[in-house]
Structure formats: C-alpha cells, structure tokens
N, C-alpha and C positions, 0 to 999 in steps of 0.2 A: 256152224252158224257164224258172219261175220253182220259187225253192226255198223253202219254207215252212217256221216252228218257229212252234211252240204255246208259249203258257203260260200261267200262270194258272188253273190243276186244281188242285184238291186236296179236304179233307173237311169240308163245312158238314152243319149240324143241317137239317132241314125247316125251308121259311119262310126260308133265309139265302138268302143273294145272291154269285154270284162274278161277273170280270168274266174272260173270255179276250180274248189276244192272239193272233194271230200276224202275225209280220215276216216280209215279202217280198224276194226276195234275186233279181236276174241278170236282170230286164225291166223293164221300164214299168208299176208294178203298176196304173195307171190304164186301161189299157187289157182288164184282165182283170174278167170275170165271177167273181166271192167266193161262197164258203159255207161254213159251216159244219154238219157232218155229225155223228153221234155211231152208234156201236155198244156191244153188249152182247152177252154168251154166246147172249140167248134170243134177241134180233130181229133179229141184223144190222143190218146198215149203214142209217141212215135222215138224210134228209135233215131238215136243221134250219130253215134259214134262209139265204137270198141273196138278195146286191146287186148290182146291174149296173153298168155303166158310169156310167151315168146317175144311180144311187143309189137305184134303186126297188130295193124291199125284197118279197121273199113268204117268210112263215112258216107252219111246218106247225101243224094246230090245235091240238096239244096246248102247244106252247109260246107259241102267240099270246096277246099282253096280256100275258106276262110275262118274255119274250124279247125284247131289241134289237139287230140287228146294222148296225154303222156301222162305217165305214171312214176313215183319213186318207192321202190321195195322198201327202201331204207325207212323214209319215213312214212310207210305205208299209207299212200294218199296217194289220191288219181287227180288229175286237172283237167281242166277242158278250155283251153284257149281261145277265146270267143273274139273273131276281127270283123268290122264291117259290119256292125248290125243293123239289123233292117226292123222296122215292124215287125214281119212275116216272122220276127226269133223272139218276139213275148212269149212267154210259158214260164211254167211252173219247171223246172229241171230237177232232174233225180237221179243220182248214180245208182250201179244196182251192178252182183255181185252173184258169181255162177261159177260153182267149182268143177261144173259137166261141160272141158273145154274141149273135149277131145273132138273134133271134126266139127267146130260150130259155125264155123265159116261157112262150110256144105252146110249145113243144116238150116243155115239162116236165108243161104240162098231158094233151098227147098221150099220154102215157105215164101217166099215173094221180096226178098231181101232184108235190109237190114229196120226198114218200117215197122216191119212187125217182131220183131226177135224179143219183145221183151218178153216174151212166152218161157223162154230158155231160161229167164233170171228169175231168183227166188230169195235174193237178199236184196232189198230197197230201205236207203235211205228215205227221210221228208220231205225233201226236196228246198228249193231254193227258189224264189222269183226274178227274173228278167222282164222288166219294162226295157220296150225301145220308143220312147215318145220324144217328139220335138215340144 
C-alpha cells in the first residue's frame, strides 16, 4: 500500500499555468504505475494522464499538448504540468497509484481509453482543487 498527498491546486485566470505534486509515502514508488485523475459535480471521475514504470506517458485528448506528467523516483513524487488552462480543467485532481502495471496500457484501451482507467488504481490520494476563473 502507498499513501499519496496532492498539492499544488489552487485559482489561476484562463491561459495560466499550475504545476501538481504529489509525494509518495510506504513502497517503492518506482515500481508503481502513476496518474493523475480530476472530477467535477457534472462528469465524474475522468482520467488525466499516466506514467508507467518505464516512464511512457498517455494523455486524454482534451489535455494533450498542454498537459505534462513526469515523475521523480528519487524524490518519490509525480507532477502534472498544467499549461493553458481553460474553464473546462476545474476539478478536484487526484493522483492514484497501481502496482498491476503489467499491459495497462492494453488494458486501458480495452475499456474505452484512458477516461475511464481509474478502475485499474487502488491507491488515491485527497485530492487537490483547480479553479480556472477570470
């Protein structure tokens, strides 16, 4: 079991830029498949972005080209590089943490992409808020 905190939320204009954290606490975070997830009132839970073992990266399209998610082993913490934001990226964000990395990228696809993959994760952080308001 790994325990996850968020940071790095808070309220930019449209077009700003945040950066999330979150540190990893009680395994090997090298060994776990990463993501970060965001929810709202209207959509639920939708996947963001993940990194594997390996550091291969898939991003859902709406964030793609403006979204980064890199991770450091060392100081066991995942980031999610937030550019251009719109409205449409208010949510709650949550990183989440899956040691079943073996073919998840199939697996995510199997399932209708990476929208829905948080099925796969079973380690969730709190999460963190992103306001985009003018």
């Amino acid at each position: 079991q790994v325990h996850l905190e968020e940071s790095g939320g808070g309220s930019v204009q449209p077009g700003g830029s945040l950066r999330l954290s979150c540190v990893a606490t009680g395994e090997t975070f090298s060994r776990y498949c990463m993501g970060w997830f965001r929810q709202d009132s209207e959509k639920g839970r939708e996947g963001v972005a993940i990194i594997d073992g390996d550091g291969e990266t898939m991003y859902s399209d709406s964030v793609k080209g403006r979204f980064t998610i890199s991770k450091d082993n060392r100081e066991n913490t995942l980031y999610l590089q937030m550019n251009n934001l719109t409205p449409e990226d208010a949510a709650v964000y949550s990183c989440a943490a899956t040691i079943r990395c073996l073919r998840l990228s199939e697996a995510i696809d199997r399932v209708g992409g990476i929208k829905f993959a948080s099925i796969f994760f079973d380690n969730w952080g709190q999460g963190t808020q992103v306001i985009v308001s003018s």
